[in-house]
KERO-471438 format. One line per 4 residues: number of its first residue (from 0); their letters; for each residue x, y, z of N, C-alpha, C. Coordinates in steps of 0.02 Angstrom, whole numbers, plus 50000, padded with zeros to 5 digits. Layout:
<recs>
NUM> A> X Y Z X Y Z X Y Z; ...
</recs>
This chain:
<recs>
0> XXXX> 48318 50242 45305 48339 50240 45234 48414 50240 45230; 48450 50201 45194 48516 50189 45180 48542 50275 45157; 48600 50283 45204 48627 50351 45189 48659 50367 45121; 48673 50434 45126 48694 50425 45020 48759 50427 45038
4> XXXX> 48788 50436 44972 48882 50434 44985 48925 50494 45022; 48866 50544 45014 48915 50591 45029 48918 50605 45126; 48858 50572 45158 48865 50568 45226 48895 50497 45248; 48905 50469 45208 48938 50385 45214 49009 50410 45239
8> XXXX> 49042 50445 45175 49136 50478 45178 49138 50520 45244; 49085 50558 45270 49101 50609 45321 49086 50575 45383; 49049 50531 45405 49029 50471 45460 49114 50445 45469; 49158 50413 45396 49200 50383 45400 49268 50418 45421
12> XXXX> 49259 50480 45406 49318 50532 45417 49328 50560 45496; 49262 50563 45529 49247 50594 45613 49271 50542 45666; 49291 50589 45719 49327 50584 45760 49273 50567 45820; 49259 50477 45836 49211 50467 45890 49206 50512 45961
16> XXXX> 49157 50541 45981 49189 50569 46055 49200 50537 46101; 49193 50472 46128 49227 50406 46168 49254 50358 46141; 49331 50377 46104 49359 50326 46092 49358 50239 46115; 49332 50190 46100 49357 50130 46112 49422 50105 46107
20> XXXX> 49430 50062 46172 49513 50043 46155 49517 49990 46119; 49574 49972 46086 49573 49928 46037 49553 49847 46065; 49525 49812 46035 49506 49748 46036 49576 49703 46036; 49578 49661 46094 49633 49600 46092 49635 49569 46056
24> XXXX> 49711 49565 46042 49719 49496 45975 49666 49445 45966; 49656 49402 45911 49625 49342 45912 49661 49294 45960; 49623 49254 46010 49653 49194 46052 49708 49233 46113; 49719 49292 46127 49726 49321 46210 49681 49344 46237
28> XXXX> 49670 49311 46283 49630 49340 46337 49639 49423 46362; 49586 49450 46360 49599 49538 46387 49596 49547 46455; 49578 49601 46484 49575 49604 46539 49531 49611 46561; 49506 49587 46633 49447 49571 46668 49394 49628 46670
32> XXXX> 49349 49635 46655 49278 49693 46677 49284 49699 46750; 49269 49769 46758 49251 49789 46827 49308 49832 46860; 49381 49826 46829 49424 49855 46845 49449 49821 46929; 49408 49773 46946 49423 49750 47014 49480 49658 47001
36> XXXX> 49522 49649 46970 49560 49605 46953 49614 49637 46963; 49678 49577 46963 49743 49606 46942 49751 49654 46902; 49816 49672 46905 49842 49728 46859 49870 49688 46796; 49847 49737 46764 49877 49721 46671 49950 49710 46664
40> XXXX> 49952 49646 46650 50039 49636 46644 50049 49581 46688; 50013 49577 46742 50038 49522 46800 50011 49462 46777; 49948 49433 46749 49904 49378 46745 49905 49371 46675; 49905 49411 46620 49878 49411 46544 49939 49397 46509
44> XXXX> 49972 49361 46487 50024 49385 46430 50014 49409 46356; 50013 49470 46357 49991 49511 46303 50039 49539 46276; 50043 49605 46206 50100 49612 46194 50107 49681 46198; 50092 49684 46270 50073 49747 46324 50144 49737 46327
48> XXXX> 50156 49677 46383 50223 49661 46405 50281 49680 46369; 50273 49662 46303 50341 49701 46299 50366 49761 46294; 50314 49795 46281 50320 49885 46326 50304 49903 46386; 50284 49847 46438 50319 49857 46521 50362 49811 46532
52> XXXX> 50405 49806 46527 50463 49753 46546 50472 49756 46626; 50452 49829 46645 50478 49855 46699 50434 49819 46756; 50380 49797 46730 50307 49807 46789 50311 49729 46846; 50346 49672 46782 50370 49630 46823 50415 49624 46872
56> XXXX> 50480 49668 46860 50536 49690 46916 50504 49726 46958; 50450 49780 46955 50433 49805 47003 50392 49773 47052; 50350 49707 47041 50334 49669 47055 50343 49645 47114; 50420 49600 47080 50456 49557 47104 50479 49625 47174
60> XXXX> 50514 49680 47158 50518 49713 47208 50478 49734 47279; 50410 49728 47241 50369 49730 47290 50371 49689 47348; 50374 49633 47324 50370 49578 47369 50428 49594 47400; 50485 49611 47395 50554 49601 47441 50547 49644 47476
64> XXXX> 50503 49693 47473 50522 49751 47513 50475 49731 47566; 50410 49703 47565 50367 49680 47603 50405 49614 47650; 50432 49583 47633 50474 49534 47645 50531 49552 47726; 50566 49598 47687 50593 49643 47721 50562 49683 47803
68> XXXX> 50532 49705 47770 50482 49757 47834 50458 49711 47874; 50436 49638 47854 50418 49596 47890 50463 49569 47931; 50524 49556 47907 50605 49542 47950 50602 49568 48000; 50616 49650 47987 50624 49701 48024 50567 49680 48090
72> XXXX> 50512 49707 48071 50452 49692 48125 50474 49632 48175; 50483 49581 48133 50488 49498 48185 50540 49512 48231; 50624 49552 48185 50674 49551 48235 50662 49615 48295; 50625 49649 48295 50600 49696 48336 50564 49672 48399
76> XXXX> 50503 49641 48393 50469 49594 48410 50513 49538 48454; 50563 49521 48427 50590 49459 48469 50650 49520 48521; 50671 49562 48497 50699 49605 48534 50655 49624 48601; 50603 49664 48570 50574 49669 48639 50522 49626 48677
80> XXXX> 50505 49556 48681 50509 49507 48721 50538 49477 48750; 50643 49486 48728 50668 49458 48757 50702 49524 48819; 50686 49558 48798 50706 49593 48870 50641 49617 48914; 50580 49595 48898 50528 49581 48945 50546 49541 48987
84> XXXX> 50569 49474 48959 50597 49413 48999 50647 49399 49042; 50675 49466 49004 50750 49476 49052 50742 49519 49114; 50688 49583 49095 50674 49593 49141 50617 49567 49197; 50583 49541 49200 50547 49482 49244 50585 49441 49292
88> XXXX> 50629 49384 49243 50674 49358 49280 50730 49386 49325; 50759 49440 49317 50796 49480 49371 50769 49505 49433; 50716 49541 49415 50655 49537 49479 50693 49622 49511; 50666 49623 49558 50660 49724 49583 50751 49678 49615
92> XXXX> 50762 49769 49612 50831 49753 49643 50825 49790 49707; 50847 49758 49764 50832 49793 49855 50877 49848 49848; 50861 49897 49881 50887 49957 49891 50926 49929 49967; 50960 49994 49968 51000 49997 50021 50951 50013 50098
96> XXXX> 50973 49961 50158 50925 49987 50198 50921 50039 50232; 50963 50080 50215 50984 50135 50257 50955 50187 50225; 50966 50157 50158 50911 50226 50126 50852 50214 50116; 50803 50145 50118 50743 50113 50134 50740 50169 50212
100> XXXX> 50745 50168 50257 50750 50193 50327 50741 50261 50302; 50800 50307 50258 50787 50374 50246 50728 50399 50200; 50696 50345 50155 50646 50361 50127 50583 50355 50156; 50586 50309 50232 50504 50301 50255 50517 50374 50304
104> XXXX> 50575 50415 50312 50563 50465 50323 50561 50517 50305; 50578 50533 50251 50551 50578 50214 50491 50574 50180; 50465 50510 50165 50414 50509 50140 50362 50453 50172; 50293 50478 50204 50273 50441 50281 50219 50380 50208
108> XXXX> 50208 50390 50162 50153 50359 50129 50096 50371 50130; 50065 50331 50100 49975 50317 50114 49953 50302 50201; 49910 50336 50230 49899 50323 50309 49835 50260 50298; 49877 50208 50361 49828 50159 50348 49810 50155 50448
112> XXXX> 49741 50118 50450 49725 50115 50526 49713 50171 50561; 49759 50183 50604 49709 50245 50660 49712 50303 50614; 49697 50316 50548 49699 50391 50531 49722 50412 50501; 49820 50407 50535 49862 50430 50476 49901 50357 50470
116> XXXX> 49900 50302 50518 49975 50243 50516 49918 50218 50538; 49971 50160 50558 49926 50074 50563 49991 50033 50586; 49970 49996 50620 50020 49939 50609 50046 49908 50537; 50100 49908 50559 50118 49903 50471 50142 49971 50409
120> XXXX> 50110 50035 50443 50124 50081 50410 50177 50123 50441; 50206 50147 50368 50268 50175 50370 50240 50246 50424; 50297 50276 50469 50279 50318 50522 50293 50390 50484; 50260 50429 50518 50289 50529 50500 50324 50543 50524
124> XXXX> 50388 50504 50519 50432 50540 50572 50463 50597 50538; 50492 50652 50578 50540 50742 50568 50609 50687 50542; 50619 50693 50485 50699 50691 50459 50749 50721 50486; 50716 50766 50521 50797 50818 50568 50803 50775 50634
128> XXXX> 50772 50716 50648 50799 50685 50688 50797 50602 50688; 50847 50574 50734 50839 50504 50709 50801 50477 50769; 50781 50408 50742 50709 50385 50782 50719 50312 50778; 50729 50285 50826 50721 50190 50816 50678 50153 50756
132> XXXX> 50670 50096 50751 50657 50067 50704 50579 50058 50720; 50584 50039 50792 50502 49994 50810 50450 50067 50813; 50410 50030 50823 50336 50082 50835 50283 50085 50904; 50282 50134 50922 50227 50122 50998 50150 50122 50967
136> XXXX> 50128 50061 50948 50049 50057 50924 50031 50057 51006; 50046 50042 51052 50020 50011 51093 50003 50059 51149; 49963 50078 51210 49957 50120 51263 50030 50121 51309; 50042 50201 51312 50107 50212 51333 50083 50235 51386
140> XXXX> 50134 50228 51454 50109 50256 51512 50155 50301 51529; 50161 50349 51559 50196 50405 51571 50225 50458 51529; 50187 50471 51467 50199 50511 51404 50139 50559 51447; 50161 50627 51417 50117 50696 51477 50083 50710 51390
144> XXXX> 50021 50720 51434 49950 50738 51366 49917 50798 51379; 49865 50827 51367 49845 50878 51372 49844 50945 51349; 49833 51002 51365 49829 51049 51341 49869 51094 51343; 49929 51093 51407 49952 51131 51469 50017 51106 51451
148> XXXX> 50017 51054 51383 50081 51017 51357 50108 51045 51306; 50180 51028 51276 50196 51050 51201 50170 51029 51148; 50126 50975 51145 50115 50941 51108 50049 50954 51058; 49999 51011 51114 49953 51024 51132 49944 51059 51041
152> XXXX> 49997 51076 51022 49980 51122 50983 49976 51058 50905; 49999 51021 50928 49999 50958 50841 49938 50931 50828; 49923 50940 50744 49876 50923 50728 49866 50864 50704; 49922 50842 50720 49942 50761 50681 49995 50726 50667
156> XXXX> 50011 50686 50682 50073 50635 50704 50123 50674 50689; 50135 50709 50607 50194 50719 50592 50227 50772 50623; 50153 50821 50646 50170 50899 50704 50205 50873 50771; 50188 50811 50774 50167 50775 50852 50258 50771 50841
160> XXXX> 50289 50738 50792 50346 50713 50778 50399 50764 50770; 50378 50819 50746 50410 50896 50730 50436 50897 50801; 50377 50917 50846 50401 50943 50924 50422 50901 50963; 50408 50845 50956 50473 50795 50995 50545 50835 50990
164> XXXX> 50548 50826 50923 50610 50833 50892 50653 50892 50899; 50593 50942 50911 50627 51007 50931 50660 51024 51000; 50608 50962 51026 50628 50998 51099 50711 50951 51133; 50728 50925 51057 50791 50892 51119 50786 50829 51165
168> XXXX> 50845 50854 51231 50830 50765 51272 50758 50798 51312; 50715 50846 51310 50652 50854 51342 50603 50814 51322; 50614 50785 51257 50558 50739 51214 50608 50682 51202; 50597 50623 51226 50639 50561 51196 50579 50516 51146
172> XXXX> 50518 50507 51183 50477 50464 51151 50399 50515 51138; 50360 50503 51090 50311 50540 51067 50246 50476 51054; 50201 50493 51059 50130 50446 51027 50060 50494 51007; 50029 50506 50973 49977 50528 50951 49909 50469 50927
176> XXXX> 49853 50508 50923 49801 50469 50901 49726 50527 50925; 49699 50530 50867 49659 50567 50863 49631 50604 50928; 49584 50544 50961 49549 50562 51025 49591 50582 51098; 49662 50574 51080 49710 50590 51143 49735 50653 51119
180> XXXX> 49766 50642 51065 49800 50704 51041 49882 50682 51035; 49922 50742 51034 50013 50729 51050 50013 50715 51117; 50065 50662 51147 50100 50647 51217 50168 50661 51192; 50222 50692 51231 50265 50675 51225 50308 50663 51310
184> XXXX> 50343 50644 51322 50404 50615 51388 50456 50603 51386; 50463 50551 51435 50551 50531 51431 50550 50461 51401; 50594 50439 51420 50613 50385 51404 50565 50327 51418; 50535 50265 51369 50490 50234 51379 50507 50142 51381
188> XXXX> 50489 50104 51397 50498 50028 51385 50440 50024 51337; 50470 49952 51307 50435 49926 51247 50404 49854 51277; 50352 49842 51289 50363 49761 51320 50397 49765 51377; 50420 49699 51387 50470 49673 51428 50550 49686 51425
192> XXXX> 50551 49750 51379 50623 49781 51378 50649 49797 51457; 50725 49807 51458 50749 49808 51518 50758 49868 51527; 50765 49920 51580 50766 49989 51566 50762 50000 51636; 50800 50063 51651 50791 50097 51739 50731 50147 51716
196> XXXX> 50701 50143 51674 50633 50219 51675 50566 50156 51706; 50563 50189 51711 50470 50141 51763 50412 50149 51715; 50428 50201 51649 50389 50214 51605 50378 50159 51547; 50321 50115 51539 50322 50086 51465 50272 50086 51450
200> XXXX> 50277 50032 51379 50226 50050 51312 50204 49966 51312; 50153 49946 51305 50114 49888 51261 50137 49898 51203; 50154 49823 51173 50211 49816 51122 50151 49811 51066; 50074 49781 51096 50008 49781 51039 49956 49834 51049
204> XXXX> 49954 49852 51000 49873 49895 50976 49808 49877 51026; 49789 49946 51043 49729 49907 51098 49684 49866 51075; 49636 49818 51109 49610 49764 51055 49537 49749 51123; 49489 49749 51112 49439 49713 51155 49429 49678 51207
208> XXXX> 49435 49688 51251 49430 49617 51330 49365 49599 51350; 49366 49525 51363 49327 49518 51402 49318 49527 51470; 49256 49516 51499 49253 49533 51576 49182 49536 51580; 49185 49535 51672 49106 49556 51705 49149 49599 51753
212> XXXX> 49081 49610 51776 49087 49650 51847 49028 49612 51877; 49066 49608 51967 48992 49574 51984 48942 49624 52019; 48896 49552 52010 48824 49619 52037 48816 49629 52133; 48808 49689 52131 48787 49694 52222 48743 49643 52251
216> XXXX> 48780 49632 52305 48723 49572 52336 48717 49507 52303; 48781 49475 52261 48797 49428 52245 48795 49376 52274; 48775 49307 52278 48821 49263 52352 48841 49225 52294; 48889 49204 52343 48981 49150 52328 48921 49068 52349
220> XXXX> 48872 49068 52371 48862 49010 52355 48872 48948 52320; 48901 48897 52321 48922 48834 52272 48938 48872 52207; 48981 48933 52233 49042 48952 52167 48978 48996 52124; 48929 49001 52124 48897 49042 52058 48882 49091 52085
224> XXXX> 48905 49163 52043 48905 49200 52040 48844 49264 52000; 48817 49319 52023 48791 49343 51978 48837 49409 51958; 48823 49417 51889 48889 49470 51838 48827 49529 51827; 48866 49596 51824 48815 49633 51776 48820 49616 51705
228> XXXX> 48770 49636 51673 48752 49632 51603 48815 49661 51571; 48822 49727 51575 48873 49755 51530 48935 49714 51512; 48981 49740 51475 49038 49695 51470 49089 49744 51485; 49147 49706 51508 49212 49770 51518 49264 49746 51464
232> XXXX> 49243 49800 51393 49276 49783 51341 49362 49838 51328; 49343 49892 51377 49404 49929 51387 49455 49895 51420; 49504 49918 51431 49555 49900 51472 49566 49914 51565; 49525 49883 51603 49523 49901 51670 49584 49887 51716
236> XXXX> 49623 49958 51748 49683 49964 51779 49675 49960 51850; 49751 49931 51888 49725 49931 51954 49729 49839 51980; 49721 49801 51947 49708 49739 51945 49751 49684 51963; 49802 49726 51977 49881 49676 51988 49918 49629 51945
240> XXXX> 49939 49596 51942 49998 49546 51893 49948 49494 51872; 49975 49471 51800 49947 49402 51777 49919 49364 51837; 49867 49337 51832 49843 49268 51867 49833 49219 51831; 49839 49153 51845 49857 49082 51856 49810 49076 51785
244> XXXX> 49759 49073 51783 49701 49037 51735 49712 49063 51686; 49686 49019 51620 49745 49015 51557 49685 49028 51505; 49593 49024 51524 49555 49016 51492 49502 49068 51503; 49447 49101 51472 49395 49121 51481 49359 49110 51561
248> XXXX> 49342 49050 51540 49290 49006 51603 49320 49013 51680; 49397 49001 51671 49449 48990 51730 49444 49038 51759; 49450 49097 51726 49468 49169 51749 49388 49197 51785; 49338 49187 51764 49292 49183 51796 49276 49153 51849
252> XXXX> 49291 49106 51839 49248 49081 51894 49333 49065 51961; 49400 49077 51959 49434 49112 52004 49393 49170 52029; 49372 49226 51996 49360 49284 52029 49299 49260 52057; 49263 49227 52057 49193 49201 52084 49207 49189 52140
256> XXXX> 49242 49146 52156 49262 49104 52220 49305 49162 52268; 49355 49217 52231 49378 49240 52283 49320 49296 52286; 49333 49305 52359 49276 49354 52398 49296 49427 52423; 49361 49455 52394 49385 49509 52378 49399 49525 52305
260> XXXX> 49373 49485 52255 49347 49491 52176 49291 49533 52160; 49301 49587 52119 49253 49637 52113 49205 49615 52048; 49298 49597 51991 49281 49605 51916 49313 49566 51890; 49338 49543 51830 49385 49501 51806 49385 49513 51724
264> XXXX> 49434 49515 51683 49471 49553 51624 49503 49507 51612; 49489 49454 51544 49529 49403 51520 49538 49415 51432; 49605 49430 51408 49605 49428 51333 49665 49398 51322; 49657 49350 51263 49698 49270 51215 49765 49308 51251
268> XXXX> 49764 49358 51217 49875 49371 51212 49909 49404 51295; 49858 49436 51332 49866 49447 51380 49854 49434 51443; 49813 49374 51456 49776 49313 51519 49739 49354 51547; 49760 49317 51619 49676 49326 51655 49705 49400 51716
272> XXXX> 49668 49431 51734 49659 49467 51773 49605 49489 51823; 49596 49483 51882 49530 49501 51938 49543 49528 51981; 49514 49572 52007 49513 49618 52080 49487 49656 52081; 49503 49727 52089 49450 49780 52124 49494 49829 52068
276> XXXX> 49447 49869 52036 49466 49948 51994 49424 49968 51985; 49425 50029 51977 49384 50092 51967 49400 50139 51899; 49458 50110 51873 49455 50146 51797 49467 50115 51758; 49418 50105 51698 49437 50061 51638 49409 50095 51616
280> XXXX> 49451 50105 51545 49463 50138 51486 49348 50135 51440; 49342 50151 51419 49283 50163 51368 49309 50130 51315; 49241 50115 51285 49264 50065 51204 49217 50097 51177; 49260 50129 51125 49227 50143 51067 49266 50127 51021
284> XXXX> 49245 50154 50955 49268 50139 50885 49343 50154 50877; 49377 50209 50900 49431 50235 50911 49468 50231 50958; 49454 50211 51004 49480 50179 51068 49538 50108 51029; 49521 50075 51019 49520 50005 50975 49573 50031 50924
288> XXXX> 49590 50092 50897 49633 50100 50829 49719 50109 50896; 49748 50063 50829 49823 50097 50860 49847 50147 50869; 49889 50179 50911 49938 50222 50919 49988 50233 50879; 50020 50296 50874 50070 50316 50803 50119 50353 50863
292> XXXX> 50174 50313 50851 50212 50343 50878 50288 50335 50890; 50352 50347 50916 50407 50332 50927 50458 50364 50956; 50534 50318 50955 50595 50338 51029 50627 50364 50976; 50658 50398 51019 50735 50432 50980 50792 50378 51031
296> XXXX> 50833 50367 50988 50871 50333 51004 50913 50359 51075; 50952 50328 51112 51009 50325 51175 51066 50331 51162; 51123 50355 51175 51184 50317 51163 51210 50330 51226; 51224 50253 51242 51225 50257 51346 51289 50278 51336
300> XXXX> 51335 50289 51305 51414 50297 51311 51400 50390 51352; 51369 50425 51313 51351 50479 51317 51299 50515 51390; 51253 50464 51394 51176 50463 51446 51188 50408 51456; 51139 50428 51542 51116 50364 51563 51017 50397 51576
304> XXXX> 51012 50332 51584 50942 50362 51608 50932 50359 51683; 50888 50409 51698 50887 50410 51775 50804 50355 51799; 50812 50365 51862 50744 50340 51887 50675 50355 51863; 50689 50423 51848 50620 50427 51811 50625 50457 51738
308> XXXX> 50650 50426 51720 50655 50414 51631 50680 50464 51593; 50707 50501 51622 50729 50562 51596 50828 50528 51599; 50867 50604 51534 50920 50563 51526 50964 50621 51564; 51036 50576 51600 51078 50625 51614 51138 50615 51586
312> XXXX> 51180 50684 51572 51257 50663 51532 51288 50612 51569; 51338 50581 51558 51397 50535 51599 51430 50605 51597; 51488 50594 51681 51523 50631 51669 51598 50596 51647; 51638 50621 51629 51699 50588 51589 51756 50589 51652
</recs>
């Protein structure tokens, strides 16, 4: 039923409890539903705008400042690529070798090969003394081993290297390796070094040989020979100087033909060898690993070495 007048005036006088906002002019567009559009002022020209004047400068600010930060970033960015590049292209700079030399002794590295070193690996040598450059990987002969020795007491190269060192001109050269233990002696050759000591070292790591031994009751018949089965993969001593044959086959079948030939021991880097011995080394797994070891230097002005490898003062 149509209301009377007097609830008509009081309807017209009350205060809605969710105000509506006012309706846009005729012919401007308002602003988008959903609240998910631009902001009011940027897209609409309404006559909003002329009571934010501000919203466009702030705008416009926006963007410069973004603009900006983006500068910043790029010139940062090109900063540090170009001294990636700079550093790349310069490359490591070499140290001094003298202090390369003082750092593989103070500090022995990662142990590679027999244990603690390897061929190739930096040595343990005692910093309280100085020590040649090269390395004895190789079987040293006349270095004293055992129990009844000084050495007796090192648990490992670098102990082995300690007591060299302690003992003065009593220790010139040192070698260790697990299954031997510490050696230490006098004065040693390297190879084919020249030297009055009678004592030297194999300049290579022990390495596998071939060989037979022949069998009892063999005959030399038209050169063929019968071998035992086993192989002589150790190093068998006793055998005398290089011989002639340059090959596997050669070296065999020389020792075949001679009839004071027991055995015969042929490897690539070290030739042929045959005759009569009674001690060759065992092959095992460790047998086969290099030796760790090294000289303390000479200075002949001072020493000479004697006949048996030991050093004596000069007198002045």
């Amino acid at each position: 039923p149509p209301p009377s007048a007097a609830n008509a005036a009081t309807a017209a006088t009350a205060t809605p409890p969710n105000p509506q906002p006012a309706e846009a002019e005729e012919g401007e567009p308002g602003p988008p539903s959903g609240g998910g559009g631009r902001a009011e002022g940027c897209g609409w020209p309404t006559q909003r705008q002329r009571r934010l004047l501000l919203l466009p400068l702030l705008c416009v600010g926006g963007i410069l400042l973004v603009a900006g930060t983006a500068g910043t970033t790029s010139g940062s960015d090109a900063a540090s690529i170009s001294a990636s590049v700079s550093s790349a292209s310069s490359g490591p700079i070499l140290s001094d070798p003298v202090r390369e030399v003082r750092a593989v002794r103070e500090d022995p590295g990662p142990p590679r090969g027999g244990g603690e070193g390897g061929v190739g690996a930096p040595l343990p040598h005692d910093p309280a003394c100085a020590w040649r450059n090269d390395s004895l990987v190789g079987t040293c002969f006349g270095l004293r081993c055992g129990d009844s020795q000084p050495g007796s007491r090192a648990r490992n190269a670098k102990q082995c290297s300690s007591i060299c060192c302690s003992m003065g001109n009593k220790c010139i050269s040192w070698q260790y390796r697990e299954d031997i233990g510490c050696c230490t002696g006098p004065v040693v050759r390297l190879g084919h070094e020249g030297s009055r000591s009678p004592h030297w070292c194999e300049p290579t790591p022990p390495s596998p040989w071939l060989g037979k031994r022949k069998a009892k009751g063999t005959s030399h018949t038209n050169g063929i020979c019968e071998w035992k089965p086993e192989d002589l993969k150790g190093q068998c001593f006793g055998l005398g100087p290089e011989k002639p044959p340059k090959t596997v086959e050669a070296c065999r079948e020389a020792c075949c033909t001679d009839l004071e030939c027991e055995m015969w021991q042929f490897r690539k880097d070290k030739g042929c060898f045959y005759g009569k011995s009674n001690s060759c080394h065992g092959f095992e797994e460790i047998q086969m690993r290099p030796f760790i070891g090294a000289r303390k230097p000479v200075d002949s002005k001072l020493y000479r070495v004697t006949r048996d490898g030991w050093l004596e003062r000069r007198k002045n």
